[in-house]
ROSE-4610 file (N, C-alpha, C; in Angstrom, 1 decimal, always signed):
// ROSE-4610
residu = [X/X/X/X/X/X/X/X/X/X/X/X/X/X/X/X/X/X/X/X/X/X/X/X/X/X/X/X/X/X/X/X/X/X/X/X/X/X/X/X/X/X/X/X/X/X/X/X/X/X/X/X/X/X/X/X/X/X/X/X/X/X/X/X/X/X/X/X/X/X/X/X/X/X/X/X/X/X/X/X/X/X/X/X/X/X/X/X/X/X/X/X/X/X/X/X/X/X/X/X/X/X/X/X/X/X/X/X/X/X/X/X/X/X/X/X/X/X/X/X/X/X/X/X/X/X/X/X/X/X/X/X/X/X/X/X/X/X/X/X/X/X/X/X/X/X/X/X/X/X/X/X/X/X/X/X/X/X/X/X/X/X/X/X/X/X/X/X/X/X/X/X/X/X/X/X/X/X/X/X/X/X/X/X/X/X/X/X/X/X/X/X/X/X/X/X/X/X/X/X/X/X/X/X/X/X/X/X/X/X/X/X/X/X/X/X/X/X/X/X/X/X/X/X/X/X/X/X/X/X/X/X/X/X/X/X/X/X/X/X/X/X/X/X/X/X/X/X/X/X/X/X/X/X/X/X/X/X/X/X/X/X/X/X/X/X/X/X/X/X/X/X/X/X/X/X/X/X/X/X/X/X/X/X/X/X/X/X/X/X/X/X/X/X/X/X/X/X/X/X/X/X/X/X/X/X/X/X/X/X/X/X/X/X/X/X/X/X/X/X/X/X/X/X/X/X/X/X/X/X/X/X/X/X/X/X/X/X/X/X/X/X/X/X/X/X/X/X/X/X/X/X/X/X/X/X/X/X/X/X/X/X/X/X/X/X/X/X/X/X/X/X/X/X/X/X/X/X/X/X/X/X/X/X/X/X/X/X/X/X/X/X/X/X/X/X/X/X/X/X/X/X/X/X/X/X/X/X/X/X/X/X/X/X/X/X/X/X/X/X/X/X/X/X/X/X/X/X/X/X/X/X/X/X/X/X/X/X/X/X/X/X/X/X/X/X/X/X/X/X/X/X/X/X/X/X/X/X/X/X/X/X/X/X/X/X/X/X/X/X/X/X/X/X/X/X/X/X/X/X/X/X/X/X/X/X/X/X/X/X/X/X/X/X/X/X/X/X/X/X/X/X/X/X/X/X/X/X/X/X/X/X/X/X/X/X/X/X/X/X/X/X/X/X/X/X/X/X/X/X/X/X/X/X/X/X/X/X/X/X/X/X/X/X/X/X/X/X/X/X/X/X/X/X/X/X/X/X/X/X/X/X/X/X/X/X/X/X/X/X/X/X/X/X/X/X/X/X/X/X/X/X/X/X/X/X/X/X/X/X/X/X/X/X/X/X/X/X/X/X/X/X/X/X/X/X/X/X/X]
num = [1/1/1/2/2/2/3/3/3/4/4/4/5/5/5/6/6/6/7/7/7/8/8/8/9/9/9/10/10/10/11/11/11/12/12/12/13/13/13/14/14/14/15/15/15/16/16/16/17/17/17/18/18/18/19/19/19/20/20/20/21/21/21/22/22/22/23/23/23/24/24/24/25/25/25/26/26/26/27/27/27/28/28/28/29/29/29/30/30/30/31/31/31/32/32/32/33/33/33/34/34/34/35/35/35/36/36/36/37/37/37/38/38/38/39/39/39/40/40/40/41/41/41/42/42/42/43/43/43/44/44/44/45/45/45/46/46/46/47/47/47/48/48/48/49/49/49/50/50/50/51/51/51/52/52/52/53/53/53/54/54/54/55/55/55/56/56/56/57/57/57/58/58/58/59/59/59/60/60/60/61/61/61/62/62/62/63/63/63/64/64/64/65/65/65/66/66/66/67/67/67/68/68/68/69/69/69/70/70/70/71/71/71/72/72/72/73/73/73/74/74/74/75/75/75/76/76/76/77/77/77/78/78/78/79/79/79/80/80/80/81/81/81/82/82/82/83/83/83/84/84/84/85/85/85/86/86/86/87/87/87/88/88/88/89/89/89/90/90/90/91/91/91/92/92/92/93/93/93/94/94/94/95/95/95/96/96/96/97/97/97/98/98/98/99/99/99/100/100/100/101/101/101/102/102/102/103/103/103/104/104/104/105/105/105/106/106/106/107/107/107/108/108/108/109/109/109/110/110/110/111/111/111/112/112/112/113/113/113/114/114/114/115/115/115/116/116/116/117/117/117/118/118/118/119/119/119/120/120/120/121/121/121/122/122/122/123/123/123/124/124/124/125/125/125/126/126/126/127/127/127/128/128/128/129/129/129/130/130/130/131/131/131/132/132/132/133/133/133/134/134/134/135/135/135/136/136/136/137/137/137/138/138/138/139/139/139/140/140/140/141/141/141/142/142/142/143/143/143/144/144/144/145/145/145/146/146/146/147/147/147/148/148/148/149/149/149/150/150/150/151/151/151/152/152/152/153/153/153/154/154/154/155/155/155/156/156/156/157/157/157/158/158/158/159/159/159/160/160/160/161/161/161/162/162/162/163/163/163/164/164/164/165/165/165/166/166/166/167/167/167/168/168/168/169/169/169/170/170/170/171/171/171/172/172/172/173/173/173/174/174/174/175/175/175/176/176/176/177/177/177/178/178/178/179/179/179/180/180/180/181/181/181/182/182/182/183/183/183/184/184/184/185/185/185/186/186/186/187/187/187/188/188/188/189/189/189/190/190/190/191/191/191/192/192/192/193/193/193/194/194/194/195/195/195/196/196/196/197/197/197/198/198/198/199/199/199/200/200/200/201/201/201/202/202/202/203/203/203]
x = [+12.7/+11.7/+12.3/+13.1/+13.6/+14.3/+15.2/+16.5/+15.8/+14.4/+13.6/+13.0/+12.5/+12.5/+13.3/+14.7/+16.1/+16.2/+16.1/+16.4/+15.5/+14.3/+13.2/+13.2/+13.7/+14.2/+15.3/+16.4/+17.5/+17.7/+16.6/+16.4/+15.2/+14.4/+13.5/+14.4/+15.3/+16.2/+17.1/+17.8/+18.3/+17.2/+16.3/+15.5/+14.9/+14.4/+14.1/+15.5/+16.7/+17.8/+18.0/+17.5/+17.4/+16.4/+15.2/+14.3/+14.9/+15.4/+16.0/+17.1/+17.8/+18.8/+18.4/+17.4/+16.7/+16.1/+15.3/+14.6/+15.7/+16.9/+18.0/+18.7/+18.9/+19.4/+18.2/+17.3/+15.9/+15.8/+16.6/+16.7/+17.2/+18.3/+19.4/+19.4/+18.2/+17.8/+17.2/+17.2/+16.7/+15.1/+14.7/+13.1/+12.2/+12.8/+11.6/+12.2/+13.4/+13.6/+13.0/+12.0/+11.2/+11.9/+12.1/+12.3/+10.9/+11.2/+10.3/+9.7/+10.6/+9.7/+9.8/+10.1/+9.7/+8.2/+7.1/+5.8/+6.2/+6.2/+5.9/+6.7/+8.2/+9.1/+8.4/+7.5/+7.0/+5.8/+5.5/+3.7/+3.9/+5.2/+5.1/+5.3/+4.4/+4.4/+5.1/+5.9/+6.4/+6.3/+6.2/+5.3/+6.1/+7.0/+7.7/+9.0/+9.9/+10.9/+11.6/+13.0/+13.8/+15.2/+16.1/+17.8/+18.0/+16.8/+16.6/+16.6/+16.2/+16.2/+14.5/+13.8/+12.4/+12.0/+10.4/+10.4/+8.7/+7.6/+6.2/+6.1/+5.2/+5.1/+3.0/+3.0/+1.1/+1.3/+0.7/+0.3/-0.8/-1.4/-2.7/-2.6/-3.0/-3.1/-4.0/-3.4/-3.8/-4.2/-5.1/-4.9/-4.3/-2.9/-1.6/-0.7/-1.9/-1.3/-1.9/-3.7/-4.1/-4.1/-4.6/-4.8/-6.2/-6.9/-8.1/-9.2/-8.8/-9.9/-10.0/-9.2/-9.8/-9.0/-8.2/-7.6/-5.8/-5.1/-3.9/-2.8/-2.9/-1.5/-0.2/-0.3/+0.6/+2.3/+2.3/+3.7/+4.2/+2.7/+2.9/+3.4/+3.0/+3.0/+4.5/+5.4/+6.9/+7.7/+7.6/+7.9/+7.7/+6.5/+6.2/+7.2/+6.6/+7.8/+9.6/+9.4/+11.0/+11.5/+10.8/+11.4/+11.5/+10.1/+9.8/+10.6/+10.9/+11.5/+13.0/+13.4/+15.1/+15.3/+14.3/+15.1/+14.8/+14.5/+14.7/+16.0/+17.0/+18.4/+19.3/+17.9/+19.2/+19.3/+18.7/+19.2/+20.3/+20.6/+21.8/+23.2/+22.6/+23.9/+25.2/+26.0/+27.2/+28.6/+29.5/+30.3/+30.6/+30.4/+31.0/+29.9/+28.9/+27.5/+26.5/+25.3/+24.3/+23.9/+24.5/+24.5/+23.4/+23.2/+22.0/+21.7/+20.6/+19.4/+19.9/+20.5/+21.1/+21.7/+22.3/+22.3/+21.6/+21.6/+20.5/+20.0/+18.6/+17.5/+18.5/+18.3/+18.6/+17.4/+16.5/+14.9/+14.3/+13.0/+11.9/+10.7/+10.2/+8.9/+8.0/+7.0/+5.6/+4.7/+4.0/+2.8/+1.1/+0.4/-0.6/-1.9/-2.5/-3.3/-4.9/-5.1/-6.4/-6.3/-7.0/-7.4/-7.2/-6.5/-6.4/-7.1/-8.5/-9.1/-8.5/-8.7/-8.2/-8.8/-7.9/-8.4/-8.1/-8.0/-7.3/-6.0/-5.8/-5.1/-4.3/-2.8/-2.5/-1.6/-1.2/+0.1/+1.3/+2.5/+3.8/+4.6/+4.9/+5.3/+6.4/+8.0/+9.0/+10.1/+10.9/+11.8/+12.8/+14.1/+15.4/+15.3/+15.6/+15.7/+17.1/+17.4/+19.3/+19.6/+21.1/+21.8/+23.4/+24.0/+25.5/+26.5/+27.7/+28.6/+28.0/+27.4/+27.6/+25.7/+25.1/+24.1/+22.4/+21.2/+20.5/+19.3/+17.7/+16.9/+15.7/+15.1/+13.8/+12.5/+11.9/+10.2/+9.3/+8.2/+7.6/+6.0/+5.1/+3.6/+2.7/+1.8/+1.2/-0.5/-0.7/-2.2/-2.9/-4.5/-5.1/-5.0/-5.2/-4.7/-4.9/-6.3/-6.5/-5.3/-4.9/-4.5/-4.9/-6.2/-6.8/-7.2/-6.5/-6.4/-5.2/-4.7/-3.2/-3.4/-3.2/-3.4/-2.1/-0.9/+0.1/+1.6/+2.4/+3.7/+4.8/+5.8/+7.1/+8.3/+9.1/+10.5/+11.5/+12.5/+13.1/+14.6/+15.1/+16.7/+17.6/+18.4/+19.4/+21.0/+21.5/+23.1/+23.8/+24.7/+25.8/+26.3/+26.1/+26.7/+27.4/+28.9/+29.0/+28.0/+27.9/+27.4/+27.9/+27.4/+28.0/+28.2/+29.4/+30.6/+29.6/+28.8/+28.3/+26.8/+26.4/+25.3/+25.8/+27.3/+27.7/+27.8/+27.6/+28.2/+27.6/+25.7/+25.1/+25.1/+25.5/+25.7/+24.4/+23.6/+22.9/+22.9/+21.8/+22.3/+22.6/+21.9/+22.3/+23.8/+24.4/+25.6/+26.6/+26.3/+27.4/+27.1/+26.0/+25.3/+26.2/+25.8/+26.0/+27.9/+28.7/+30.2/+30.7/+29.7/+30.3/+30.4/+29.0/+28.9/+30.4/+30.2/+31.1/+32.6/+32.9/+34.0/+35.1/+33.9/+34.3/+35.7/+36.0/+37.5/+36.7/+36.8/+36.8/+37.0/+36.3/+37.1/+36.4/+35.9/+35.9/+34.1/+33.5/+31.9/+31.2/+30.0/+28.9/+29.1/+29.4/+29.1/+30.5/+31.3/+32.9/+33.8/+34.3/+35.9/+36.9/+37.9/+39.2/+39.9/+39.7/+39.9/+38.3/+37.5/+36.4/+35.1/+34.7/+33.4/+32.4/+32.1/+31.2/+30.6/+30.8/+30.4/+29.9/+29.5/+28.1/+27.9/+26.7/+26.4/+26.1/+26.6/+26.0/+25.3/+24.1/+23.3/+22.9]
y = [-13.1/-13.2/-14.0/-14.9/-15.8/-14.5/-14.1/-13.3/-12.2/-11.7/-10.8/-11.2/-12.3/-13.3/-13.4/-13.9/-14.1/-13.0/-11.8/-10.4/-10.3/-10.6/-10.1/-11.1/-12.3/-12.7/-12.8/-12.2/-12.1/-10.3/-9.6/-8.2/-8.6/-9.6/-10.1/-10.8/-11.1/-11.7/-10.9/-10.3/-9.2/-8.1/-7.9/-7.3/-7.9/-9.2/-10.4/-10.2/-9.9/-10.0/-9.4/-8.0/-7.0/-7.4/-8.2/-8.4/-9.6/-10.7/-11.4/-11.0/-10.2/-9.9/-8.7/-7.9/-7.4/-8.4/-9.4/-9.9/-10.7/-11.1/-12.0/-11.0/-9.7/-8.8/-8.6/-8.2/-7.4/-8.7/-10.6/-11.5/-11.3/-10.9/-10.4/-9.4/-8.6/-7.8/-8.3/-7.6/-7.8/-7.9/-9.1/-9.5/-8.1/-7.2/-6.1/-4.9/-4.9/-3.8/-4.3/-3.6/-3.8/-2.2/-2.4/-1.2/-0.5/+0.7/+1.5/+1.0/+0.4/+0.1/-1.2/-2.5/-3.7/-3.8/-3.5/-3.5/-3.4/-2.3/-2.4/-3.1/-3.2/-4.6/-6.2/-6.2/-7.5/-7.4/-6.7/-6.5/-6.4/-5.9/-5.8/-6.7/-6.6/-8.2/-7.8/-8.2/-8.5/-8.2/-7.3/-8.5/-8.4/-7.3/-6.8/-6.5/-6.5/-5.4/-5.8/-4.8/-5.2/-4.3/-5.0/-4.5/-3.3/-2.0/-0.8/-0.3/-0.9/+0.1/+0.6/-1.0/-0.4/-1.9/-1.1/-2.4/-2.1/-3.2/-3.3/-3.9/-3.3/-4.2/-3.6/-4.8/-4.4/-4.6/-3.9/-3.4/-3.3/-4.0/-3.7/-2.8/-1.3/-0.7/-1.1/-1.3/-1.8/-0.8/-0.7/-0.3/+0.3/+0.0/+0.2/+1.5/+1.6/+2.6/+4.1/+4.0/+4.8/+6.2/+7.1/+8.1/+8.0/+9.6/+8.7/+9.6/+9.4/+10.1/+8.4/+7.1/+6.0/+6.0/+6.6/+6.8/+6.8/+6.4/+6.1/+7.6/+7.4/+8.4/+8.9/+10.0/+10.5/+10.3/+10.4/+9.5/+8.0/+7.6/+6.3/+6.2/+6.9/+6.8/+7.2/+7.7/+8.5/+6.9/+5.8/+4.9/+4.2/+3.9/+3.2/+3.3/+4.7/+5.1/+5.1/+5.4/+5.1/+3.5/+2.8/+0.9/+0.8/+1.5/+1.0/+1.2/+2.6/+2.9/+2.6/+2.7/+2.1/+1.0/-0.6/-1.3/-1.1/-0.3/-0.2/+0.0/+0.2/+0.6/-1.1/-2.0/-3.2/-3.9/-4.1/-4.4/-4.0/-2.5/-1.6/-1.4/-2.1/-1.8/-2.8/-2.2/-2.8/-3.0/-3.5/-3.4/-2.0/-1.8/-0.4/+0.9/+0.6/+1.3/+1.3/+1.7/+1.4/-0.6/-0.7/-1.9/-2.4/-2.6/-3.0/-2.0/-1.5/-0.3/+0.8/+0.4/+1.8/+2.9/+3.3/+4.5/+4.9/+6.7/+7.3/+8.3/+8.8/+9.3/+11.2/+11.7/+13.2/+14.0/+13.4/+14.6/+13.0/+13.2/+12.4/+13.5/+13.6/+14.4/+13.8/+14.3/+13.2/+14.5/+14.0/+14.7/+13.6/+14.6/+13.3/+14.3/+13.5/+13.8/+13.4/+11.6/+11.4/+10.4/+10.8/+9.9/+8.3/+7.7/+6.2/+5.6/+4.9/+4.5/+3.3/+2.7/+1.9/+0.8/-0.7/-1.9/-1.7/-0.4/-0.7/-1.5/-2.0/-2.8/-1.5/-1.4/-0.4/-1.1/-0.5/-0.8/+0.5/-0.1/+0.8/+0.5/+1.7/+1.2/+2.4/+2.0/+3.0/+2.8/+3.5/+3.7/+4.7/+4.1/+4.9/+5.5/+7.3/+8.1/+8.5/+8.8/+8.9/+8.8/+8.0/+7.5/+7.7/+8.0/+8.0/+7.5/+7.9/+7.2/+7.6/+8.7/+8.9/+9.7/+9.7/+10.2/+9.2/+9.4/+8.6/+9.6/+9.3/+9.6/+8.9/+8.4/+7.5/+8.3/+7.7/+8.3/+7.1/+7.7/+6.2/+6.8/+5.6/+6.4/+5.3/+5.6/+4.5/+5.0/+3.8/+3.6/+2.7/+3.0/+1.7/+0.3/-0.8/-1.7/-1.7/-1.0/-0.5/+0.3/+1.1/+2.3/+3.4/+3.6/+4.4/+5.8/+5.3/+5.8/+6.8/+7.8/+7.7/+8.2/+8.1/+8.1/+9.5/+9.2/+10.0/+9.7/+10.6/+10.5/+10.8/+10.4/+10.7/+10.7/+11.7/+11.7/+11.6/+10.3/+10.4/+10.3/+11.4/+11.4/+11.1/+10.1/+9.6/+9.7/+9.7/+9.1/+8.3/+8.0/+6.3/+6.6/+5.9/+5.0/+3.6/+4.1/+2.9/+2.3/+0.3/-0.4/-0.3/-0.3/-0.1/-1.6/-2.0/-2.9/-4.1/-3.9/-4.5/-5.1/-4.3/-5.1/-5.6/-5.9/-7.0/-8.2/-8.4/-9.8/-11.3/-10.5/-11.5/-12.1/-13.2/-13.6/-14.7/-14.1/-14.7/-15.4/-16.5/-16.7/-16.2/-14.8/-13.9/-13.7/-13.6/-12.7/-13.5/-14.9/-15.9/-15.3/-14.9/-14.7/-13.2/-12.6/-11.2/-11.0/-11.8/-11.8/-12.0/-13.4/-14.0/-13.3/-12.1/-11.7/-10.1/-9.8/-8.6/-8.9/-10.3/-10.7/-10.0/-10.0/-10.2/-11.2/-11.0/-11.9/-12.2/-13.6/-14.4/-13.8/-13.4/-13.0/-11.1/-10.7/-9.5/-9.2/-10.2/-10.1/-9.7/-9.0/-9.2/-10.4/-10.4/-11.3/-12.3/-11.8/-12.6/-11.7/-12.0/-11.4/-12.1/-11.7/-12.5/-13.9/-14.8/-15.9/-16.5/-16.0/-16.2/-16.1/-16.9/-16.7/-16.8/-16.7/-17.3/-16.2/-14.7/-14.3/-13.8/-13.3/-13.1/-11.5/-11.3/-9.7/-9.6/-8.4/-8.0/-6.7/-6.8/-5.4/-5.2]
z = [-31.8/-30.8/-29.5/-29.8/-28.8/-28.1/-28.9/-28.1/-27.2/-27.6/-27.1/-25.4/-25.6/-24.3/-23.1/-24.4/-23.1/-22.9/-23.0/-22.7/-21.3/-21.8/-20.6/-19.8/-19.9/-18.6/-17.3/-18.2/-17.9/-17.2/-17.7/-16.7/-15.5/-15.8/-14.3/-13.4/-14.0/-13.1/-11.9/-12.8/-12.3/-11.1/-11.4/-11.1/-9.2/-9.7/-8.1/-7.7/-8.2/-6.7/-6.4/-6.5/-5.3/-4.5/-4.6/-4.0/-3.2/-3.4/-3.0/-1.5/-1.9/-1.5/-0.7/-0.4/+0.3/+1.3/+1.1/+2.0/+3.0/+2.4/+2.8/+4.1/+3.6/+4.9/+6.1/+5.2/+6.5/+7.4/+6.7/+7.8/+9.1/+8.5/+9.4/+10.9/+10.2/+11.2/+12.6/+13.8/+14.8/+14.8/+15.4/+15.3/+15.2/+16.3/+16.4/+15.4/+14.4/+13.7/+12.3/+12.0/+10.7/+10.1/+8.9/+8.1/+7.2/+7.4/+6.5/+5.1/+5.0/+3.2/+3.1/+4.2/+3.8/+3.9/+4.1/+3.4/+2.2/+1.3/+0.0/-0.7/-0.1/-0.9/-1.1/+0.0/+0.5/-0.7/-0.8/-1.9/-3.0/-3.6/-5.0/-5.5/-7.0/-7.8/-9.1/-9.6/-10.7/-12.2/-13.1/-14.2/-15.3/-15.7/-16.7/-16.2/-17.0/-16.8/-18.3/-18.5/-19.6/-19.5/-20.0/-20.2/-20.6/-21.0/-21.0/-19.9/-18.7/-17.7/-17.2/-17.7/-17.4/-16.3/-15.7/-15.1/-14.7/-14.1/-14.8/-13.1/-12.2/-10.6/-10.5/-10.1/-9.7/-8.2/-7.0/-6.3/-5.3/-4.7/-3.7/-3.0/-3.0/-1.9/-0.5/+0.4/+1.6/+2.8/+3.8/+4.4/+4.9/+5.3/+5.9/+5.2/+3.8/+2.9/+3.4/+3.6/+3.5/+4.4/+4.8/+5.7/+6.2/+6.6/+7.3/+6.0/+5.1/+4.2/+3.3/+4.0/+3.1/+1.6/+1.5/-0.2/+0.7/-0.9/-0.4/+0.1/+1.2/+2.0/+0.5/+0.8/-0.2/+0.0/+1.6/+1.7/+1.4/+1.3/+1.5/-0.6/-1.2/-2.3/-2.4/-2.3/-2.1/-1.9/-0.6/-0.5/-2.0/-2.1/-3.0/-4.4/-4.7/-5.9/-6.1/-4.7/-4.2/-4.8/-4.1/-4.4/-5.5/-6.5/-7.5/-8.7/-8.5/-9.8/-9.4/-8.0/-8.4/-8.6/-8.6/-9.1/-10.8/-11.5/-12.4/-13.3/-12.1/-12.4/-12.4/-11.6/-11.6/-13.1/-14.1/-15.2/-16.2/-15.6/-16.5/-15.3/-14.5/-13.0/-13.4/-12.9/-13.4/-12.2/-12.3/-10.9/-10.2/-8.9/-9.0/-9.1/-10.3/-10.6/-11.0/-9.8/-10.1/-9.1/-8.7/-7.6/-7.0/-5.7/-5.3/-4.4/-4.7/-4.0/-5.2/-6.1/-6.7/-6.4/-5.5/-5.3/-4.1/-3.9/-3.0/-3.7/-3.3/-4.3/-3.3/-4.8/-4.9/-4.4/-5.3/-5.4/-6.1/-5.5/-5.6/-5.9/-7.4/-7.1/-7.5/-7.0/-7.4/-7.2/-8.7/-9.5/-9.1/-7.6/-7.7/-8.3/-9.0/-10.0/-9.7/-8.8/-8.7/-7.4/-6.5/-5.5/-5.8/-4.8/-5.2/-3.7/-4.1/-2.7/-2.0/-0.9/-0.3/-1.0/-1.0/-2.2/-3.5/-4.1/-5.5/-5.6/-6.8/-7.1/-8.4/-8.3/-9.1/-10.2/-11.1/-12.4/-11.8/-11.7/-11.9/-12.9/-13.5/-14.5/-14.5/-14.7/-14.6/-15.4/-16.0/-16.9/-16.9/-16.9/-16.8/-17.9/-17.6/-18.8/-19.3/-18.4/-18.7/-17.3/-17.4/-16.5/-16.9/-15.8/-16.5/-14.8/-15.1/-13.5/-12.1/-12.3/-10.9/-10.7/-11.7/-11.9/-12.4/-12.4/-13.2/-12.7/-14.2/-13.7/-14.0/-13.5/-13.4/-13.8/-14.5/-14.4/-14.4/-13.7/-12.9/-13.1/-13.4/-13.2/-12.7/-11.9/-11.2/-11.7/-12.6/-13.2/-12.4/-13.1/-13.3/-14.0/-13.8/-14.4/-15.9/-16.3/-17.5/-18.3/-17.5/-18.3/-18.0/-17.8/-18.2/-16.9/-16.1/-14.9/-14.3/-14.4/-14.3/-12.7/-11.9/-9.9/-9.8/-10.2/-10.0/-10.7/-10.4/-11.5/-11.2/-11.2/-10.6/-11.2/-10.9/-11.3/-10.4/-9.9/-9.1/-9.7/-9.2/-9.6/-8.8/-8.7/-8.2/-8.6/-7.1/-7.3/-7.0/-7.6/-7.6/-6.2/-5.9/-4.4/-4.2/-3.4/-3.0/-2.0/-2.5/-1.6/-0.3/+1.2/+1.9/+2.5/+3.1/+3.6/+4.1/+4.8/+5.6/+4.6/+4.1/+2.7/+1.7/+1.6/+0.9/+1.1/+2.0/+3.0/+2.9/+1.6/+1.3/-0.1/-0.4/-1.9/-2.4/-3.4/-4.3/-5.3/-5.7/-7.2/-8.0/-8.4/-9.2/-9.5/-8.3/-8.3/-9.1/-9.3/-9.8/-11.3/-12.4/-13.6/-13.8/-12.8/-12.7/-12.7/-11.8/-11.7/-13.3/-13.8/-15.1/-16.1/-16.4/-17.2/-17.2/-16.4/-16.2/-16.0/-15.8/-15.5/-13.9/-13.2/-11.8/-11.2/-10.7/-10.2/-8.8/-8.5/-7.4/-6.2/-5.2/-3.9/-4.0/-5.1/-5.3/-5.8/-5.5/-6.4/-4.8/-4.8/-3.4/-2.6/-1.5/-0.7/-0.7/-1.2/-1.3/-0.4/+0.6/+0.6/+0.4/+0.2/-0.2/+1.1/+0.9/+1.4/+2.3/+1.8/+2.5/+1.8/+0.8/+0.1/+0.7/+1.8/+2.9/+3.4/+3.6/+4.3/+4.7/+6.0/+6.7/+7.0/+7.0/+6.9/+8.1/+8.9/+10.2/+10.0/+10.4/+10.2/+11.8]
């Protein structure tokens, strides 16, 4: 039971440093460049994840989500599933694959099934089905907090990417846990270059 815990801690972990490490660049950005999906990076909450490749976020749809029929925008639901199911890849990501953002999405489909009005509060809940070097595929379903609700369903398939040069530049707690475990070499982990562990991301 214990080892069950360290497990599900140690994938929430993993999990907050893309969130981390997200909010740390969108710093970086110019005051008036807001990105497309820092809303819903900023809203999602937490609640589950695990070293499988799964991961548990509740949700307020807001306003900012909806269209003018009052119920959540269906693109807005595309973002949403987008964030949600790739950090599912950060607990099985490794040097080289599967990194931070994961990848880029191939095909994103989404099965919407029932009206989600503005004010619900939702469950995401998403799970790597197979993944391999250069490939992975996620399925993701956004309930009621019951259950008993299913709103809509997604299958987003992705591919390995390199991190690009300049989103490495920021170094996390994580990444010291994350170097250790994989046996990273000094000078060569996120946010290190060689004679320079310091440094700074220009976006």
């Amino acid at each position: 039971m214990a080892d069950r815990e360290a497990d599900r801690q140690k994938a929430m972990r993993a999990v907050r440093a893309m969130f981390e490490r997200y909010k740390r660049l969108s710093e970086l950005r110019p005051t008036e460049h807001v990105d497309f999906d820092r809303e819903v990076m900023e809203r999602l909450e937490l609640v589950d994840a695990g070293l499988d490749g799964s991961v548990v976020y509740e949700l307020d749809i807001i306003p900012g989500f909806s269209n003018l029929n009052d119920v959540m925008h269906g693109g807005a639901a595309g973002v949403i599933f987008d964030m949600s199911t790739t950090t599912a890849l950060c607990p099985i990501g490794r040097p080289g694959s599967w990194e931070f953002m994961g990848g880029v999405t191939r095909s994103l489909n989404i099965s919407y099934l029932k009206a989600v009005p503005i004010g619900t509060r939702v469950r995401l809940t998403s799970k790597v089905v197979a993944v391999g070097k250069q490939m992975a595929m996620i399925r993701g379903d956004m309930t009621s907090l019951d259950g008993k609700t299913t709103y809509c369903t997604v299958e987003h398939h992705k591919v390995n990417a390199p991190v690009l040069e300049h989103l490495r530049g920021v170094r996390i707690e994580w990444d010291d846990e994350f170097d250790k475990d994989w046996g990273v070499k000094e000078g060569q982990g996120m946010g290190q270059r060689k004679g320079d562990n310091k440094a700074k991301a220009k976006i």
